[in-house]
C-alpha positions in Angstrom: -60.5 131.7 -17.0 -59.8 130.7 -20.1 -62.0 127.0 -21.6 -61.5 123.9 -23.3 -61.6 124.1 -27.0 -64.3 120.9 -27.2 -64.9 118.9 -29.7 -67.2 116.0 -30.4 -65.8 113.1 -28.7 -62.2 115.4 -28.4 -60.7 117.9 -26.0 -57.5 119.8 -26.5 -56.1 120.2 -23.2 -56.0 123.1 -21.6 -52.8 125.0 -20.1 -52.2 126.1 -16.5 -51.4 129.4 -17.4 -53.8 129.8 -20.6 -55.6 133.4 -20.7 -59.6 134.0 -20.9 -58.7 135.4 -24.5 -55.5 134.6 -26.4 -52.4 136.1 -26.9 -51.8 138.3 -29.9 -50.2 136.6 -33.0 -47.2 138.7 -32.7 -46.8 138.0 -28.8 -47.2 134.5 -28.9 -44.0 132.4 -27.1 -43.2 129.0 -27.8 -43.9 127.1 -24.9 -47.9 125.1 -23.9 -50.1 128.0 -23.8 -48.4 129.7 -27.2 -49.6 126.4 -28.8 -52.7 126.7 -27.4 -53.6 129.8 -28.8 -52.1 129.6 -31.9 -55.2 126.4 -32.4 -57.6 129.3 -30.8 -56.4 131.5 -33.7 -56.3 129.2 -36.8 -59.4 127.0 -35.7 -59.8 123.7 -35.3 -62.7 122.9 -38.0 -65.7 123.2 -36.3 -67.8 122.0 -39.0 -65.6 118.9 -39.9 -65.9 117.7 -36.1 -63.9 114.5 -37.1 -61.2 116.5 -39.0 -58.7 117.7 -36.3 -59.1 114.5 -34.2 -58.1 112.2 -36.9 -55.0 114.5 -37.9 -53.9 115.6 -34.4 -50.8 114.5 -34.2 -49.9 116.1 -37.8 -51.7 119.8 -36.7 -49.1 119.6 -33.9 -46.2 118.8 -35.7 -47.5 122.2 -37.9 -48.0 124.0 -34.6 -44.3 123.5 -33.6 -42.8 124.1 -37.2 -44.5 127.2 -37.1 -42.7 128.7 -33.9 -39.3 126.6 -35.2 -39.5 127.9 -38.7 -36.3 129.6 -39.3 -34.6 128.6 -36.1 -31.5 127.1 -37.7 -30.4 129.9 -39.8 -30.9 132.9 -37.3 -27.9 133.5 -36.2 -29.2 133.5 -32.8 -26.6 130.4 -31.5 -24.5 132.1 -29.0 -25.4 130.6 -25.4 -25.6 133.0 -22.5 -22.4 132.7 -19.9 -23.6 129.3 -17.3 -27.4 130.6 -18.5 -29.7 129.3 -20.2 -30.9 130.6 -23.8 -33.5 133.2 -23.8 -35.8 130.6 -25.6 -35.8 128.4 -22.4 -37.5 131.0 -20.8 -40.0 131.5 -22.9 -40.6 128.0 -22.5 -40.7 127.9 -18.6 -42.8 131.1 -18.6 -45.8 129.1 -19.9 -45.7 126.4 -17.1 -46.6 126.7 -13.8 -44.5 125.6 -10.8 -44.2 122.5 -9.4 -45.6 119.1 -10.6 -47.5 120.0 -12.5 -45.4 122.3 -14.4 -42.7 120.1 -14.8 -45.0 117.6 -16.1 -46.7 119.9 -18.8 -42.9 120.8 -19.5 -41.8 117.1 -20.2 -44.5 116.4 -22.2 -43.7 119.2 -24.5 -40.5 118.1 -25.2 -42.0 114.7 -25.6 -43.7 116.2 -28.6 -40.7 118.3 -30.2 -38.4 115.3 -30.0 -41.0 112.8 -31.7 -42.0 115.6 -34.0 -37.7 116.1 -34.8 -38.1 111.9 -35.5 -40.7 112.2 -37.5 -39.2 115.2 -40.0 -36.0 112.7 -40.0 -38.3 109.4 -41.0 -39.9 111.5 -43.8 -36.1 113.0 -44.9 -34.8 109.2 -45.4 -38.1 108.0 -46.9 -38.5 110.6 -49.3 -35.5 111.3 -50.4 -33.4 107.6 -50.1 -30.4 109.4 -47.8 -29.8 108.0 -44.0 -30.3 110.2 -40.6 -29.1 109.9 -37.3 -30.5 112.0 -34.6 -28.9 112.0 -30.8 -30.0 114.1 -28.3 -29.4 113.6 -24.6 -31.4 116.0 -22.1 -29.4 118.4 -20.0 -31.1 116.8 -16.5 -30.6 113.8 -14.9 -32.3 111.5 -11.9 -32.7 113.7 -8.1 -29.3 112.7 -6.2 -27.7 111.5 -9.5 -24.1 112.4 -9.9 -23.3 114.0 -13.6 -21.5 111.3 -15.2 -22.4 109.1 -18.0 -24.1 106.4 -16.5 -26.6 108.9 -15.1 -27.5 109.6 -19.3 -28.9 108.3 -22.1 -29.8 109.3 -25.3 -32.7 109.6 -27.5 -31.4 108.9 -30.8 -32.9 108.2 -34.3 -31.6 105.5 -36.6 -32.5 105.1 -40.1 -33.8 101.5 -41.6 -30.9 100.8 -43.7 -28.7 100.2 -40.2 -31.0 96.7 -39.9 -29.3 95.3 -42.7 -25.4 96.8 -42.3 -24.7 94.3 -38.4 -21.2 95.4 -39.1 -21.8 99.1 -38.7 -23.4 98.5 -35.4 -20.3 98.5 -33.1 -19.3 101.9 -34.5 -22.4 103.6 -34.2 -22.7 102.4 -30.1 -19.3 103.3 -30.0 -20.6 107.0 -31.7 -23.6 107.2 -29.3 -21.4 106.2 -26.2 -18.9 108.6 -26.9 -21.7 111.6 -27.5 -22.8 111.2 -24.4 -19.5 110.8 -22.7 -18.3 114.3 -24.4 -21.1 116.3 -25.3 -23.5 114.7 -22.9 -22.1 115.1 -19.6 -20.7 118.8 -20.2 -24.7 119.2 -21.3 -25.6 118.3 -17.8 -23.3 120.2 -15.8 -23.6 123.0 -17.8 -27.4 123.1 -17.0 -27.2 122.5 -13.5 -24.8 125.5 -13.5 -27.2 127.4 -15.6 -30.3 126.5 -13.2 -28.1 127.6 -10.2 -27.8 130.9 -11.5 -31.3 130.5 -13.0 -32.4 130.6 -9.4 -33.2 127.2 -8.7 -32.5 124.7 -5.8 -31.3 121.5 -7.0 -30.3 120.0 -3.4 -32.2 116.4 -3.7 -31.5 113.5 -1.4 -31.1 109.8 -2.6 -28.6 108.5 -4.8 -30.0 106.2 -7.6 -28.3 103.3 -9.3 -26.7 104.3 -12.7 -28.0 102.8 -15.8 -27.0 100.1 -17.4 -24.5 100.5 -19.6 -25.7 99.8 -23.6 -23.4 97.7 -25.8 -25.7 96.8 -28.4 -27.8 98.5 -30.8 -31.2 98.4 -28.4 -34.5 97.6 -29.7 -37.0 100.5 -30.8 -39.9 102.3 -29.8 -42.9 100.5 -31.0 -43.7 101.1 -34.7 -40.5 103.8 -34.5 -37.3 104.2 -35.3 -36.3 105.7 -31.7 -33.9 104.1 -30.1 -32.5 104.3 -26.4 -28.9 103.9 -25.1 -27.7 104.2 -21.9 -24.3 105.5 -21.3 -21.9 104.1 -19.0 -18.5 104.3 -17.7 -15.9 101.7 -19.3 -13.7 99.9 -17.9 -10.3 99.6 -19.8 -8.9 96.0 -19.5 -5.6 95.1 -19.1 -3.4 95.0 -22.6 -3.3 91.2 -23.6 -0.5 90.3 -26.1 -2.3 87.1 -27.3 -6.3 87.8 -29.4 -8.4 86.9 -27.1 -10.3 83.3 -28.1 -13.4 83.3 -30.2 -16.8 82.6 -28.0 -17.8 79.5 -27.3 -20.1 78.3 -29.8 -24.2 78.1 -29.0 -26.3 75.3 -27.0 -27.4 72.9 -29.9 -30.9 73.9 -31.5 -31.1 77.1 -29.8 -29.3 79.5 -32.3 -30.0 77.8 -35.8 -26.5 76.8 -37.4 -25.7 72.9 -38.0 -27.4 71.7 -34.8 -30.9 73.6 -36.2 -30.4 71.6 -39.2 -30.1 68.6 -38.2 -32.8 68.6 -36.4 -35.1 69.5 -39.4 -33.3 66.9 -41.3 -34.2 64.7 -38.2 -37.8 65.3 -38.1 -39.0 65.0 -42.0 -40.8 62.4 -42.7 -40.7 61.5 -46.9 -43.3 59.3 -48.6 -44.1 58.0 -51.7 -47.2 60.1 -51.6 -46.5 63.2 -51.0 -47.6 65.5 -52.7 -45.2 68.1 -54.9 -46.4 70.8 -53.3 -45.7 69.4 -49.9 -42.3 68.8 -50.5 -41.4 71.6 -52.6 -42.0 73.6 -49.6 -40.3 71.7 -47.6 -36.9 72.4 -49.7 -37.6 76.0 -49.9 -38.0 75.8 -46.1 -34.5 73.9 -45.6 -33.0 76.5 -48.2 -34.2 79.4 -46.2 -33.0 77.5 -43.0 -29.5 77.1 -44.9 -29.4 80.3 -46.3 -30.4 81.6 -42.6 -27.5 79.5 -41.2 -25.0 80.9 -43.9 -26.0 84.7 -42.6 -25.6 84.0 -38.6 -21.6 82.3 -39.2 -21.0 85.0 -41.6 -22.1 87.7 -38.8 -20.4 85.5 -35.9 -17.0 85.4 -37.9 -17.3 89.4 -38.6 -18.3 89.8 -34.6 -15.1 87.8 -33.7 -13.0 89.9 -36.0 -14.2 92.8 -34.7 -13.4 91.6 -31.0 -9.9 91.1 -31.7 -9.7 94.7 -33.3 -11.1 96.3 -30.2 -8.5 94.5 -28.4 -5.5 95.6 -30.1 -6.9 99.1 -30.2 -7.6 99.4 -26.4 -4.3 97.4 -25.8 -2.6 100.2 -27.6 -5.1 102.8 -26.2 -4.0 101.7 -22.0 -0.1 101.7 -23.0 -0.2 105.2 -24.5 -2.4 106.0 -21.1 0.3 104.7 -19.0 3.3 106.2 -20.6 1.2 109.7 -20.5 0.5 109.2 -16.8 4.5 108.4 -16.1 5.4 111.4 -18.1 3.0 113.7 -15.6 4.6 112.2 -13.4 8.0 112.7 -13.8 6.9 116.4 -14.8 5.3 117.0 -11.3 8.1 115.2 -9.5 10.2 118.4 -11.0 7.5 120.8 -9.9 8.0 119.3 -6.2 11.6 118.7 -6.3 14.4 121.3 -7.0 18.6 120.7 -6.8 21.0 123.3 -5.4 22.3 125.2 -7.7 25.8 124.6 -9.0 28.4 128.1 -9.6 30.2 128.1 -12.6 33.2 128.2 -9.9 33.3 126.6 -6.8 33.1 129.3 -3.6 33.2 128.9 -0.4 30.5 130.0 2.2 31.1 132.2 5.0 31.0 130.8 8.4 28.1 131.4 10.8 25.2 130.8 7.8 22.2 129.6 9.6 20.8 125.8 8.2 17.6 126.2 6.2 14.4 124.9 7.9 10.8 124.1 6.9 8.4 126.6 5.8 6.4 127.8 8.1 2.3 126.7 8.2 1.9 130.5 6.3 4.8 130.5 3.8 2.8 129.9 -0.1 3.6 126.9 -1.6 4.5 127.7 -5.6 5.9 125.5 -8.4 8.7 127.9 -9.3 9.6 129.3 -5.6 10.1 128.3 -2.4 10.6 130.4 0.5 13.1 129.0 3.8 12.2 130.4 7.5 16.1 131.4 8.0 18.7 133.4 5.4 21.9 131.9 4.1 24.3 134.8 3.5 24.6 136.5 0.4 26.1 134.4 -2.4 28.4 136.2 -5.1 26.0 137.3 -8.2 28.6 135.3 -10.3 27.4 132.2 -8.5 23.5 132.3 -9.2 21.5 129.2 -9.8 20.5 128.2 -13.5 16.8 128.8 -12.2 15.3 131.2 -10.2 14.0 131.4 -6.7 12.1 133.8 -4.7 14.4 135.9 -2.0 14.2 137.5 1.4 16.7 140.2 2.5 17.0 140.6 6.0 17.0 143.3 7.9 20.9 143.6 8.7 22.5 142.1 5.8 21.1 141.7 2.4 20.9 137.9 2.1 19.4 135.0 -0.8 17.7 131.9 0.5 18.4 128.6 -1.4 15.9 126.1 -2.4 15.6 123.2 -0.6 13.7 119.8 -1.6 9.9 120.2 -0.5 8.0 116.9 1.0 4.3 117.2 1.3 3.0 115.3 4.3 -1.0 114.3 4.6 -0.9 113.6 7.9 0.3 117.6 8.4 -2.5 118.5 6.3 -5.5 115.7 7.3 -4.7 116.9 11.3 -6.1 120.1 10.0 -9.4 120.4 12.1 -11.2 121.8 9.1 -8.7 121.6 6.4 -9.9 125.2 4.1 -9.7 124.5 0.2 -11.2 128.1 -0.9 -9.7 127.9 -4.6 -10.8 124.1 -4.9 -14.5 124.9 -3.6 -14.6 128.3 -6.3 -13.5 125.9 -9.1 -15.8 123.0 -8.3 -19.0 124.9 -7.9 -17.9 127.3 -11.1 -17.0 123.9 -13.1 -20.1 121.9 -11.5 -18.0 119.7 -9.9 -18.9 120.5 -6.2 -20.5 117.2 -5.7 -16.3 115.5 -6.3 -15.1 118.0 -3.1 -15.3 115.0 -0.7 -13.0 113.2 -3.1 -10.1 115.8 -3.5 -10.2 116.0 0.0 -9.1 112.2 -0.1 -6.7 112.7 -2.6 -4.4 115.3 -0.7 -4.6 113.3 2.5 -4.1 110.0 0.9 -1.5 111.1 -1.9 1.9 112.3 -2.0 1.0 115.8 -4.8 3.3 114.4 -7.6 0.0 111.5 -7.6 -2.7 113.9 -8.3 -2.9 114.5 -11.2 -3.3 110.9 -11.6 -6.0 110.2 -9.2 -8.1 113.2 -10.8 -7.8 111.5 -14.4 -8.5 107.9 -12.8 -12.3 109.8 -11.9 -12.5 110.4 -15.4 -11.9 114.3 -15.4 -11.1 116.2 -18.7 -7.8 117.2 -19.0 -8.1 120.9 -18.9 -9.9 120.8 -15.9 -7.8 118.7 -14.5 -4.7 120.9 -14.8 -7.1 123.6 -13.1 -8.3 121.5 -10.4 -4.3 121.0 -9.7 -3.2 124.4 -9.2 -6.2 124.9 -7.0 -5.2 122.3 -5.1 -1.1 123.6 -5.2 -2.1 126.9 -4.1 -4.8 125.6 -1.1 -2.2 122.9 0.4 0.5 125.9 0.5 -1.8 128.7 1.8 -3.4 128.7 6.0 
């Protein structure tokens, strides 16, 4: 059993998984017990007791550059397929299980992200540039669905953004929409790669999302670390008109006039007083002035920037809707095919049997559609402009003829355990299987020519919801 390294008046605590001796130089992993032994190989100044405890926090920043050094120009970038990189399991390997190991694992990367913060304080200070640093972490709340406000991110601002207000709405607006597109993929791709990493992630409760940050948040203490919580937008409705400047502050609560007339108000001037006195009292009223100037300045830039958000989303919601009635009309084709016209008009022979209904086992496909009985044969000089699937008989070589398909819900929903095999296999693959209850809604509650837009209306990329679509097409048509 490995001990404490003590020191007077000062432990460094001691690993789960630490070793009676330490690991070899050469062996050593980055994860708690690698940094452990690495102070059990360099020392920790036994005969300057005071010397590690009053630089602790800088020998750990040391401790981590020296397992990171090197990192970024490796070549060694490439994730795994839904896994995890090798490094996360060297990190996991020196934890135990349980609470304690997930603990001990938090507070490591606790100490990588505030030593990350602190490399990009001492880049700014040192060398007058400006960082920003975002990171949002792959997990989220137990029973927390993997959207964005179930995330937030960690994120490092330098000290010039205190004095440029009108950058701020662009930089939430950078932070929201990291965690919106690199954020949420983040998560689902980790609870995909902990699935195959072996773990059980089935945990009950469903907590409250976060609320949603739209202004630059306040800081750590003493840091620069700042905190935003995503959330999940909701578009308003295009308005023609701007929309009307806010109504101006309560009187004497947010300086302006009102403040100033109130310090006007209370001075009191006498013959007496003494220069001193009152020449501080006009620097004070020119600060207070000066202070007044600033805050109409910064309302007047927050109202113009108002109005442009406005246009843009106005814009933004009509180029939405035209998009969603073009997928529309484009799956109303899909779902919908005419007769086919000859080039010359021919007449049928008598006796041709009336198409009917697909059976409940015929495949449903965009392109072909199969009929339960024959026509007979039409002249090869009279085929269709497009193409449909046949079936010969076994008499008399015959050609069906396509026929406008209606998809009924109520035909599906009476299903007593309606089967969705290619929806499930895309879900899980995608980690998406906690959204199955909600395609199930959709195909009972909407004709298919709608689904497409009820899957972008739960804020699915557009890739995977063309995917999620023809799983859907090819589970509605198949037993």
């Amino acid at each position: 059993m490995a001990t404490s390294l003590v020191l007077t008046g000062f432990n460094i605590p001691l690993p789960a998984r630490a070793l009676a001796e330490p690991t070899a130089l050469a062996r050593l992993k980055f994860n708690p017990v690698g940094l452990y032994d690495l102070h059990r190989h360099f020392g920790v100044f036994p005969t300057e007791p005071t010397f590690f405890p009053t630089h602790r926090l800088r020998f750990l920043t040391s401790d981590i550059a020296w397992f990171a050094g090197g990192a970024g120009t490796d070549g060694n970038h490439r994730l795994p397929v839904d896994n995890f990189h090798p490094l996360f399991r060297d990190v996991r390997e020196g934890v135990p299980t349980g609470r304690a190991g997930s603990n001990e694992w938090k507070d490591m990367e606790r100490k990588v992200r505030a030593a990350v913060f602190d490399l990009a304080t001492y880049w700014d200070r040192g060398f007058g540039g400006s960082t920003i640093v975002m990171h949002v972490e792959g997990t989220v709340r137990p029973g927390a669905s993997l959207t964005a406000d179930n995330l937030r991110a960690h994120t490092y601002l330098p000290a010039i953004v205190d004095e440029i207000n009108a950058a701020h709405p662009q930089i939430i607006e950078m932070v929201q929409s990291f965690i919106t597109n690199v954020g949420v993929p983040t998560a689902r791709r980790w609870r995909v790669s902990a699935h195959n990493f072996g773990w059980a992630l089935d945990q009950n409760g469903v907590p409250a999302p976060y609320p949603m940050t739209h202004s630059i948040p306040q800081p750590s203490r003493n840091s620069r670390e700042f905190i935003f919580f995503g959330g999940i937008p909701t578009p308003p409705a295009p308005m023609n008109l701007p929309s009307p400047p806010p109504p101006p502050p309560p009187p004497g609560q947010h300086g302006g006039v009102d403040a100033l007339s109130h310090t006007f108000s209370s001075v009191t001037l006498t013959d007496d007083m003494p220069s001193e006195d009152l020449e501080a009292l006009l620097n004070n009223l020119d600060d207070e002035l000066q202070a007044s100037r600033d805050e109409n300045e910064e309302l007047i830039d927050i109202i113009n920037n108002l109005r442009e958000v406005n246009r843009d989303l106005g814009d933004e919601v009509n180029q939405l809707k035209e998009h969603i009635q073009d997928l529309q009309r484009r799956l109303a084709l899909v779902f919908r095919s005419t007769t086919p016209t000859s080039p010359s008009p021919r007449k049928v022979k008598t006796g041709t049997a009336t198409p009917t209904l697909p059976p409940a086992s015929s495949k449903l496909h965009s392109s072909s559609v199969r009929v339960s009985q024959p026509l007979t044969a039409i002249p090869s000089s009279s085929s269709p402009s497009r193409s449909f699937s046949t079936r010969p008989s076994s008499s008399n070589p015959t050609r069906t003829l396509p026929y406008h398909y209606t998809f009924n819900p109520r035909t599906f929903a009476s299903q007593p355990q309606p089967h969705l095999p290619n929806v499930v296999r895309l879900l899980r693959t995608l980690g998406y299987h906690d959204l199955e209850p909600r395609i199930h809604q959709i195909i009972r509650e909407h004709e298919p020519v709608q689904w497409v837009t009820q899957l972008l209306e739960i804020s699915l990329p557009a890739d995977v919801t063309l995917r999620l679509f023809q799983a859907m097409t090819l589970d509605v048509g198949t037993d």
